[in-house]
C-alpha positions in Angstrom: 11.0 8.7 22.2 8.9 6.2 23.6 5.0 5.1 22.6 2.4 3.6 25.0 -0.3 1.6 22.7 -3.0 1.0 25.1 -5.5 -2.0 24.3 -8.9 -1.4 24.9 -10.7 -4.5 25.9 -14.6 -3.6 25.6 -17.3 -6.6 27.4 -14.5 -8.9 28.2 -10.6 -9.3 27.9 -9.8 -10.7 24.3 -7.0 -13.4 24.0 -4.7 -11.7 21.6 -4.4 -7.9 21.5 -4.0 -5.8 18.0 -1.8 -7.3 15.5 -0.9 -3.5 14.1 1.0 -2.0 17.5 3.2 -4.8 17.7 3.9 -4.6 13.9 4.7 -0.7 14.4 6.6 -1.5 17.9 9.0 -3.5 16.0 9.6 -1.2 12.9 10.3 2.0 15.5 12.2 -0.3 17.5 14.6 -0.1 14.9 15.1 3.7 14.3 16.0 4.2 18.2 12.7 4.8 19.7 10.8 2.4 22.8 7.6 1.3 22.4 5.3 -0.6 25.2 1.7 -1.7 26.2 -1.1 -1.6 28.5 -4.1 -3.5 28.4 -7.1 -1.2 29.5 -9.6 -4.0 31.5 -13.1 -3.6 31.2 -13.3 -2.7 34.9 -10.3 -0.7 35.3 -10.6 2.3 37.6 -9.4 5.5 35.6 -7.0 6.4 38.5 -5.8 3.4 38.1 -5.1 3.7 34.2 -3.7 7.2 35.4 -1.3 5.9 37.7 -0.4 2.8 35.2 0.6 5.6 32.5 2.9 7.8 34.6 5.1 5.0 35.3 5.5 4.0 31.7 6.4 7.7 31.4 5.5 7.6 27.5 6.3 10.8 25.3 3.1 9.9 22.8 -0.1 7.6 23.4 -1.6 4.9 20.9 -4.6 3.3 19.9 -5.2 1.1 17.7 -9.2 0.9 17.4 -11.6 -1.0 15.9 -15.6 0.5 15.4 -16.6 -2.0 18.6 -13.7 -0.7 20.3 -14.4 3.0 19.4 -16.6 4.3 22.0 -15.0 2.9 25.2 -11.3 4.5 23.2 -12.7 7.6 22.9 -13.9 8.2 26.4 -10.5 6.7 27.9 -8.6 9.0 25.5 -10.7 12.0 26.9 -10.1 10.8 30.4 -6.6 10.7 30.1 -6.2 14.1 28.6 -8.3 15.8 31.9 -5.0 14.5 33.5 -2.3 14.3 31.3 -0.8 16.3 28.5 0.6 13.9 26.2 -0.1 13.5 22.5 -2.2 10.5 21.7 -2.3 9.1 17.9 -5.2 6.6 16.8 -5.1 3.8 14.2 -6.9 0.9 12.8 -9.8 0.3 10.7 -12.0 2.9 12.6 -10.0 6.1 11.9 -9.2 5.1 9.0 -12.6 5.3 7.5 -14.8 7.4 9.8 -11.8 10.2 10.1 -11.2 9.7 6.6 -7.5 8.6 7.1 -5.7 8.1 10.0 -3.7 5.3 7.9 -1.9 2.8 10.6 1.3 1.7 9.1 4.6 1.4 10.4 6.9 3.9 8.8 4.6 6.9 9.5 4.7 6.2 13.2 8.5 6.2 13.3 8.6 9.4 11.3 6.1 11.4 13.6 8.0 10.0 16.2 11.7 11.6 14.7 9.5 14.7 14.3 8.6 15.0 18.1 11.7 14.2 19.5 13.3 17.0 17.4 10.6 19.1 18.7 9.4 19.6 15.2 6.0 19.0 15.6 4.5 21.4 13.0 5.8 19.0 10.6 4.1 16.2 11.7 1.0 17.5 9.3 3.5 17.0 6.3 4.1 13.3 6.9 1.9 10.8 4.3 -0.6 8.7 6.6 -0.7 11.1 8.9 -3.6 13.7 9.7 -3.3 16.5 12.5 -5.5 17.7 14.2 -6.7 21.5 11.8 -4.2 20.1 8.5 -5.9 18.5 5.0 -6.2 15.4 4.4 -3.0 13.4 4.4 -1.3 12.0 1.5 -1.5 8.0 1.4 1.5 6.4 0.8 2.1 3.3 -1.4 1.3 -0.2 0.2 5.1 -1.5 1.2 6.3 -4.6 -0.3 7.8 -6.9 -0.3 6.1 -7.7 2.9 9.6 -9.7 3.5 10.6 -6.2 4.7 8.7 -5.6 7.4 10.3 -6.9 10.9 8.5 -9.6 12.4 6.0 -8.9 15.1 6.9 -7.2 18.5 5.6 -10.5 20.4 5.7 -8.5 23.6 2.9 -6.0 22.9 0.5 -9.4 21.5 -0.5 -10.7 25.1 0.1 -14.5 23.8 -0.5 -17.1 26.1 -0.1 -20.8 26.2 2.6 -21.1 23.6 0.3 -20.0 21.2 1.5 -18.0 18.4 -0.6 -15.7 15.8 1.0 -14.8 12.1 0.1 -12.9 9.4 1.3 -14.3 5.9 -0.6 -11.6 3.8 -1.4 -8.2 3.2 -4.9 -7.8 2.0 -7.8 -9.7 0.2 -9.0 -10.4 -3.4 -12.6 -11.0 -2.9 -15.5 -8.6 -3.4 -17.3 -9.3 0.1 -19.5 -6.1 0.6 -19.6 -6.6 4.3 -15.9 -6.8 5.0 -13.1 -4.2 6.1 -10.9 -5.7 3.8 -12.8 -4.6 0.5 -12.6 -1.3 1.8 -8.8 -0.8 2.1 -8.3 -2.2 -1.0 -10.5 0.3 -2.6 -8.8 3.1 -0.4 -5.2 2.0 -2.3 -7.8 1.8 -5.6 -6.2 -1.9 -5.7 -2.9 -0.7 -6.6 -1.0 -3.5 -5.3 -2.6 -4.0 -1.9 -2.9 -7.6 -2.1 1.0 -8.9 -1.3 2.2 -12.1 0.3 5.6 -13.3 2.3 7.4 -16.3 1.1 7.3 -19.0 2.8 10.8 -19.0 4.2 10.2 -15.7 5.4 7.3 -17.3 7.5 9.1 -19.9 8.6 12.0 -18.2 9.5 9.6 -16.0 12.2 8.5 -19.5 13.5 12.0 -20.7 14.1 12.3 -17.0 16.1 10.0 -17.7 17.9 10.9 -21.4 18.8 13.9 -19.8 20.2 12.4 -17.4 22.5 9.3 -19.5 24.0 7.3 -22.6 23.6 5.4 -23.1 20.3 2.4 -25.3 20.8 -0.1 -24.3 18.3 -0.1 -21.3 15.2 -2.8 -19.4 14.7 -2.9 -17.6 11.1 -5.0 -14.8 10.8 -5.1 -13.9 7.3 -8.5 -13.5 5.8 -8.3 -16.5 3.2 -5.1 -18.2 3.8 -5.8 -20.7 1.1 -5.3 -17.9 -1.7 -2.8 -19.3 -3.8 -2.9 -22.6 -4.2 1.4 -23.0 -5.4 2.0 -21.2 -2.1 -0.2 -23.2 0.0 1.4 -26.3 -1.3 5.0 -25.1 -1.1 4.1 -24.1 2.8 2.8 -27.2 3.5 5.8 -29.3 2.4 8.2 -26.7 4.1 6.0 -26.3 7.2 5.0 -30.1 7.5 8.6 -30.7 7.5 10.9 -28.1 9.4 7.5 -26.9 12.1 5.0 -29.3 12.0 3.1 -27.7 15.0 -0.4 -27.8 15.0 -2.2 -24.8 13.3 -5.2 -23.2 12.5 -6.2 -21.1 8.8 -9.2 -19.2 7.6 -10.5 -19.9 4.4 -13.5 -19.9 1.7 -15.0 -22.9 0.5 -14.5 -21.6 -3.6 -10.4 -22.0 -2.7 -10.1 -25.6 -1.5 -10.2 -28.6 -2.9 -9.7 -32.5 -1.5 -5.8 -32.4 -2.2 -5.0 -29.3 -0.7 -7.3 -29.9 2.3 -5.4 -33.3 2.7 -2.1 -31.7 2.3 -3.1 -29.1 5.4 -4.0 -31.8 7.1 -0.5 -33.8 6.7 1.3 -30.2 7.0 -0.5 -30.1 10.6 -3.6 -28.3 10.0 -5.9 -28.9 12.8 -8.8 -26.8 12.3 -10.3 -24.5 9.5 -12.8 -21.6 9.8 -15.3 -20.8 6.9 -16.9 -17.9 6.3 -20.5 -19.3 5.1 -22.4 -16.5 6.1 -25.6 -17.2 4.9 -27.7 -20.3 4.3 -29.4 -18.2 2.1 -27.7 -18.3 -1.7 -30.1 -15.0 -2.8 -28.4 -13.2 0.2 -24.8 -14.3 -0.8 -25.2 -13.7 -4.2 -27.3 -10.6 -4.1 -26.1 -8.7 -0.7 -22.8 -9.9 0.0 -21.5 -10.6 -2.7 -20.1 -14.2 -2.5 -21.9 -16.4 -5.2 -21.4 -19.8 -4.0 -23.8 -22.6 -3.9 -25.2 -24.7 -0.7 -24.0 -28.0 -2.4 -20.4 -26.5 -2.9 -20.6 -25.4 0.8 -21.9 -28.9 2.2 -19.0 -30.4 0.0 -16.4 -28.6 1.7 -17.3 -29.0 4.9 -17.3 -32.9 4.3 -13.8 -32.6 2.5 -12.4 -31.1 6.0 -13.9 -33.4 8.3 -12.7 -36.6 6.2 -9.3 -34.6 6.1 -9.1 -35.3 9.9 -9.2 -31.1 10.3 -11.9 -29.4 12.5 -14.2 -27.3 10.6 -15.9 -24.3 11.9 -18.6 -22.0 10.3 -19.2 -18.6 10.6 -22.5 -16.7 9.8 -24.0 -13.5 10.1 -27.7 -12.7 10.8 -29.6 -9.0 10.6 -28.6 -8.3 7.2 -29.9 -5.5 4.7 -32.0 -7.0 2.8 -33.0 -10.5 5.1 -35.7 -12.3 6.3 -36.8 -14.5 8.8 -36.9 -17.2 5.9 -33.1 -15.9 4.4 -32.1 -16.8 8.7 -34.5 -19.8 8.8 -32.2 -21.3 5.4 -29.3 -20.8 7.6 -30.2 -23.0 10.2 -31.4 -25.6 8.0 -27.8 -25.4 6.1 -26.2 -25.4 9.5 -28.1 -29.0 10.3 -26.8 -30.0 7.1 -22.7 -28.9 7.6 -23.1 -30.4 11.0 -20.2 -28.5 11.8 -17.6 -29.0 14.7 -18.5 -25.5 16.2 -20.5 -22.9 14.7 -20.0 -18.7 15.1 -23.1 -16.3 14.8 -23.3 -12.7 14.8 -25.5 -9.9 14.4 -24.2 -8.2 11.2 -22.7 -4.2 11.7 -22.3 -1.8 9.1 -18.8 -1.2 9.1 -17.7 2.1 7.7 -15.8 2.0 4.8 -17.5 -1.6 3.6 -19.9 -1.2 0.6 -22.5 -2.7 3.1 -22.2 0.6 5.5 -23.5 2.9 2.3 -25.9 1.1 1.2 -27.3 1.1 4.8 -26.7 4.8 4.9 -28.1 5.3 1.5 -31.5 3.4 1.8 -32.1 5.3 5.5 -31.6 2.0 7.7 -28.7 3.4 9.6 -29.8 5.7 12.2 -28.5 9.5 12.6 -26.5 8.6 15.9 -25.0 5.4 14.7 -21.9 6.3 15.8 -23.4 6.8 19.8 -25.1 3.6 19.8 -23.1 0.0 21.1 -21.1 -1.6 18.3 -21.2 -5.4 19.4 -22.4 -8.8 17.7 -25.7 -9.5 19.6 -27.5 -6.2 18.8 -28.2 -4.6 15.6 -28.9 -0.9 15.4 -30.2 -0.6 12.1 -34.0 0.1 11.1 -34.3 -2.9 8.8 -37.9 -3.2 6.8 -38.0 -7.1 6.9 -36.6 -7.9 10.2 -37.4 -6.1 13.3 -35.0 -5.9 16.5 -37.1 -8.6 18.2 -36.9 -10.3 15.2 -32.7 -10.3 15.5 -32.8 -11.5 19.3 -35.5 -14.2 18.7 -32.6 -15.5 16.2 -29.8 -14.9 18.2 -31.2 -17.0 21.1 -32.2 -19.7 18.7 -28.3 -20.1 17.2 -27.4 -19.9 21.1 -29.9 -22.7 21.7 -28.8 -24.7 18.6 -25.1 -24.0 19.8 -25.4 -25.4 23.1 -27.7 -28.1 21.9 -24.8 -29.1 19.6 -22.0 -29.6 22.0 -24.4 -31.3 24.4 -25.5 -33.9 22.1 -21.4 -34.6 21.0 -20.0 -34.3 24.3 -22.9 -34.1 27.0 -23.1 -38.2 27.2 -19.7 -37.6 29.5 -20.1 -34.8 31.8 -22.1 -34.9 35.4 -24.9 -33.3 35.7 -23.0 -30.7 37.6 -20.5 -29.7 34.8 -23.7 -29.9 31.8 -25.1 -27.0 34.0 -21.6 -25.2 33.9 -21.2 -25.7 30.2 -24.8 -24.6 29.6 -24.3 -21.3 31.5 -21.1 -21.0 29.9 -22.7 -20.5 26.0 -25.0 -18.4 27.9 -23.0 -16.3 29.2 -20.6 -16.2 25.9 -23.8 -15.3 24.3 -24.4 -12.9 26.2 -21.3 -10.7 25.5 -21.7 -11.2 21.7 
């Protein structure tokens, strides 16, 4: 049997395509089956899609779909079923909270995939993870560990360019963040174990794999708080400082570093870190999301990176429940203080599942057609009391301004005039798609 996971690209083609096919790819790889991909281009003519499809000549269809992802999925799912007759199965964070459970790991895949190639499919209802179409709701299995089980990533489905390479070292996330997917899966397993790690070796082991089928130039980890445990971080450092050494990139939260591990990233060949700060606001952090951590311990941080020699980048979200202009005003004044290397901003969305989506829903500031209206980070559809919509895109263009104003001020001194008009449309433009 053979599955086609199509990636939906939404405003603009993203760099990396969805960690979970290639995960799944490489698990059904081993019980016989095929498994390929197809990037669906934001301008990409249906016939053309069509056409693309046949000649994979899959036996099933896959998506893997985020909520910003969800609409444009939908439509070229019902599309592609005008045309063709072939059984499509959707996973990711989306179904997996607004259909209740459509659970994307890799074992049920495999299964459903035995089942159709026997021609069994009125089974397929009685596999854990999965829910047809007409049959309850499925039975969720167990979280699989040790996560030194799982075959490493199906590289070929990831779209990796430049000798880039993106790893996963976790399963899961300890902290209580309201606005976050993360939260919400762990309370789906009722935190029965959902929070499970590799060793290192196994790690490094993937890296070495990959050394030996491609250039490695930079890692990319995408784990929500790489900096967890601090007696792992410290035995990957010395392992990875000695045997990789590549340059790489972590995400983390201010409350888990500390001067010695940052310097021991740094010698390990950490070359840039990405905080979550959120909010400049502390009422809004501790009150709404959930993350009680001071300005000065924030400020602190970010100093501790920079003197570590490792790029910092900040993260923060504007058009929350529960904000003002003031709460947004505090985070660009905490912004002038970080002084960060480069800064993210987005419009906050309720994702479903996240403690964040039912409070929305419960106080009335989600509309009825939420699920019709554009799920991107430069627009917010909810009916906030505080903050009105032209509240949100005043804001938006300022941390655009204040972006571009930024990068000008570090790097402008050296361009022509020519190339600051470029780089100025450029953030624009970024802007622009959210």
């Amino acid at each position: 049997m053979k599955i086609l996971f199509l990636e939906i690209d939404t405003e603009r083609e993203w760099a990396l395509a969805s960690v979970g096919p290639a995960y799944i790819a490489s698990h059904i790889r081993l019980h016989g089956h095929e498994a390929a991909f197809l990037r669906v281009r934001p301008e990409e003519e249906m016939h053309d899609l069509i056409a693309s499809i046949e000649k994979e000549a899959p036996d099933i269809l896959g998506f893997s779909l985020t909520t910003r992802q969800w609409q444009r999925g939908a439509h070229v799912a019902g599309e592609i079923r005008k045309k063709l007759h072939i059984p499509v199965i959707a996973g990711g964070h989306h179904p997996t909270f607004t259909a209740e459970a459509v659970l994307q790991t890799k074992e049920p895949v495999a299964e459903l995939l035995d089942c159709l190639e026997k021609g069994e499919e009125d089974t397929a209802s009685q596999i854990a993870n999965i829910w047809v179409k007409g049959a309850g709701r499925p039975q969720i299995r167990p979280p699989l560990k040790p996560l030194d089980k799982i075959p490493f990533l199906a590289r070929d489905l990831l779209d990796e360019r430049y000798g880039v390479a993106h790893l996963i070292t976790q399963r899961g996330c300890p902290f209580p963040c309201t606005f976050c997917a993360a939260g919400g899966m762990r309370d789906l397993y009722k935190n029965e174990g959902y929070l499970r790690r590799r060793t290192v070796q196994d790690v490094v082991k993937e890296l070495y794999h990959i050394k030996g089928e491609s250039p490695l130039n930079y890692v990319v980890f995408l784990d929500d708080t790489f900096t967890v445990n601090k007696d792992w971080v410290r035995e990957f450092c010395r392992i990875y400082g000695k045997e990789i050494s590549t340059g790489f990139s972590i995400n983390a939260r201010v409350e888990t570093v500390d001067r010695d591990m940052l310097d021991q990233l740094a010698k390990a060949g950490c070359r840039h870190i990405i905080y979550g700060v959120e909010s400049g606001s502390s009422r809004m952090r501790r009150d709404v999301l959930d993350r009680p951590v001071e300005n000065q311990r924030i400020i602190d941080v970010f100093n501790w990176t920079k003197k570590a020699g490792v790029m910092v980048t900040a993260n923060y979200m504007l058009g929350l429940p529960g904000e003002t202009p003031d709460d947004i005003e505090q985070t660009l004044a905490l912004n002038e203080k970080l002084q960060p290397d480069d800064f993210g901003y987005f419009v906050f969305y309720p994702y479903p599942g996240t403690r964040l989506f039912h409070m929305c829903r419960e106080k009335g500031f989600l509309p009825e057609n939420w699920l019709e209206l554009p799920a991107n980070n430069r627009q917010s559809i909810l009916n906030l009391p505080d903050l009105t919509k032209e509240d949100i895109e005043h804001y938006y263009n300022e941390f655009t301004e204040v972006r571009k104003q930024a990068y000008m001020n570090r790097y402008g001194g050296a361009l022509s005039e020519e190339n600051k008009a470029l780089a100025s449309k450029s953030f624009e433009d970024s802007a622009a798609i959210g």
